[in-house]
N, C-alpha and C positions, 0 to 999 in steps of 0.2 A: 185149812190149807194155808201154810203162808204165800205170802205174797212174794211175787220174783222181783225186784227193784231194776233188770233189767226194762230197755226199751225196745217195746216190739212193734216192727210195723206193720199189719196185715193187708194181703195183696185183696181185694175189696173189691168186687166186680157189681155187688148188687142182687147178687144171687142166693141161692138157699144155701150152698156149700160154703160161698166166702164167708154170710151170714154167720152160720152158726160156729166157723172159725173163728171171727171176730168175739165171739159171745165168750170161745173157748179162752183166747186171750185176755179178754176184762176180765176172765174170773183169776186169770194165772199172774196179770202181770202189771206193775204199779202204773206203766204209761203205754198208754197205745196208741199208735198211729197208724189212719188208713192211705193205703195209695190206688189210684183208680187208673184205667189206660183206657183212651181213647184211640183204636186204632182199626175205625173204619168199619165195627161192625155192626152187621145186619140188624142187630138185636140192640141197635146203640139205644135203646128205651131202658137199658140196665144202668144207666148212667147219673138218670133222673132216680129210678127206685133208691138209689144207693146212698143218696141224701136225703130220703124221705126213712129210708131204715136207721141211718145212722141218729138221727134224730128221735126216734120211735124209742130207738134201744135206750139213749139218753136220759127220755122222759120217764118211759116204763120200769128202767132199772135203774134209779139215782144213783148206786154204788157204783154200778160200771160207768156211767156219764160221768164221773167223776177222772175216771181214770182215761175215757175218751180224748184224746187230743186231738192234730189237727189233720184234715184231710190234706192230699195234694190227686192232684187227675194231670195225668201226662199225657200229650199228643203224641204218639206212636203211627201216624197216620200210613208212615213211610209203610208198616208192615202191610196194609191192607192194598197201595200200590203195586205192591212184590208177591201176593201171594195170590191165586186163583182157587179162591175155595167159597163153599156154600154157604161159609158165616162170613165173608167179606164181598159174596156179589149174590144178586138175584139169579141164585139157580135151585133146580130141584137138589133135595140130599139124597146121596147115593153111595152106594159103595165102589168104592175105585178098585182096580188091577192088582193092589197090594194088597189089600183086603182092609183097608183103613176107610172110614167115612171120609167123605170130601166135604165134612167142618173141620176136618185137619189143619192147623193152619202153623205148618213147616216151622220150627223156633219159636214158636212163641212163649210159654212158657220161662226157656233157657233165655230171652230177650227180657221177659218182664222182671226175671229176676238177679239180672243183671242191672238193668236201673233201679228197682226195687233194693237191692245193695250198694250202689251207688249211693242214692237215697239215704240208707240207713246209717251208711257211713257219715253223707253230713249231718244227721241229724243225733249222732251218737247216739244210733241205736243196735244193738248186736244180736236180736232174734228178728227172723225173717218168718211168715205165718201163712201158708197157703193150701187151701183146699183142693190141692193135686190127690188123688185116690187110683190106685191101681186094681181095688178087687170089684166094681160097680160101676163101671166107667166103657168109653167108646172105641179102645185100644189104642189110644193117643199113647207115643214112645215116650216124650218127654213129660208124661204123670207119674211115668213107675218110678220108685223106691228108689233102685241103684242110678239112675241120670239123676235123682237129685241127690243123694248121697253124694256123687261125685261133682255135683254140681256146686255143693258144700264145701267141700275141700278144696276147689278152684277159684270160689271167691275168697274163701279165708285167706289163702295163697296169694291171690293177687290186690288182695286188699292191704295184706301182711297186717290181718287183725282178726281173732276171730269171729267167725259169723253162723250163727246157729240158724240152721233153716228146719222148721219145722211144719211138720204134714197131718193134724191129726187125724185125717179122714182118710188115709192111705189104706188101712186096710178094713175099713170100715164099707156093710154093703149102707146100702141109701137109706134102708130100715134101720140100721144100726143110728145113721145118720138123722133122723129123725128122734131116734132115744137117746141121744147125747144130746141134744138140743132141750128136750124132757128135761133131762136129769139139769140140766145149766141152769134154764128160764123157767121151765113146767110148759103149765098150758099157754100161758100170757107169750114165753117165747115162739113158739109154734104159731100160735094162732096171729101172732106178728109179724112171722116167717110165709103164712102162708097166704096173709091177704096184703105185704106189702114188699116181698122180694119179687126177683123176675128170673128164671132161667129158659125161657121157651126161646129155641133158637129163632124161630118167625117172627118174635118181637110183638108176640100176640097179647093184649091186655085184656080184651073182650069180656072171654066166657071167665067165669073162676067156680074151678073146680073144686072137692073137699083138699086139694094139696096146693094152690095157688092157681094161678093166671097164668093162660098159654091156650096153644093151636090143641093141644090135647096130644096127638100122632109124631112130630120129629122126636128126635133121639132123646134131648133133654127132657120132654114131659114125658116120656113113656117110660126113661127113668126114674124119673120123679113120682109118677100116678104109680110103679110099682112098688117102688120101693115103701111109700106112703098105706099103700092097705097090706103089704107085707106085716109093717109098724105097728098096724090096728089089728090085723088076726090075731096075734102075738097077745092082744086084750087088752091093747092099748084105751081104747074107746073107753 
């Protein structure tokens, strides 16, 4: 596959999905750069994982450490003042009146990816790379397909410069998402994915289970533990 001489910056959170997007872009594109947000969540333990993967990937895969550039982590804190939800305060997760979990947290997405293209724009770089997915996911509006399509066309628009934003995990279930990680790294990726990313909303490190570290029960590991022996019936093992 050739290489894309574009620069892409992937939006980096420290988790299984950002991960194995990051992994997607080292293989696709000659420069990459991660960007991380700090704003105020629960699970702010993603923030540490996410230098300790970035590094991991580096050492473990010298071709793509190569093409690693530099990180940046932005305080966003203002969103976790504005927003009343179960990933920005100690509360139980629950399903709200609209029938959305209350880890919803109202713009975020269409916020990160607007400084996320901000970003891109100073750093001359014209693909945007984020593990939004609409077919295995918690019915969050701003992951599907058409908000960022349109959301595509609003930055390029206002940037008056193209700007590719790309999703590869959108219609990918989580078992999918685990064999494209397969197919990128093999076992070495995976097994990197799985004892040093974080997506457990509780911010749980403790137990570690055969698909990573977490409470086991919120939304993100019970996506995760399914998706993971879905991967393995399949004869992954």
């Amino acid at each position: 596959m050739a290489v894309d001489p574009r620069t892409a910056v992937v939006l980096f959170s420290g988790g299984q999905d950002s991960t194995v997007c990051l992994a997607w872009a080292l293989a696709r594109y000659a420069h990459v750069e991660t960007l991380g947000f700090d704003y105020g969540q629960r699970h702010r333990i993603e923030l540490d994982c996410r230098l300790t993967v970035r590094a991991e990937l580096a050492r473990q895969f010298p071709h793509w450490g190569a093409r690693l550039g530099e990180d940046h982590l932005l305080d966003l804190s203002l969103l976790g003042q504005i927003s009343d939800t179960a990933l920005t305060a100690d509360r139980a997760i629950e399903l709200q009146a609209n029938g959305l979990p209350n880890t919803f947290v109202p713009g975020r997405n269409l916020l990160f990816l607007g400084f996320a293209a901000t970003l891109a724009y100073r750093r001359s770089a014209s693909v945007l790379v984020g593990g939004m997915c609409e077919t295995d996911y918690s019915g969050y509006p701003d992951c599907r397909d058409n908000t960022l399509k349109a959301l595509q066309v609003a930055l390029s628009l206002g940037l008056d410069t193209p700007m590719t934003l790309e999703t590869p995990l959108m219609f990918l279930t989580k078992a999918d998402t685990w064999a494209l990680s397969q197919q990128l790294g093999g076992d070495a990726l995976n097994a990197l994915i799985a004892e040093h990313t974080h997506t457990c909303y509780l911010g749980e490190r403790g137990q570690r289970h055969p698909w990573g570290h977490g409470c086991g029960h919120c939304p993100a590991c019970a996506l995760r533990a399914r998706g993971h022996a879905e991967w393995l019936a399949r004869g992954a093992a």
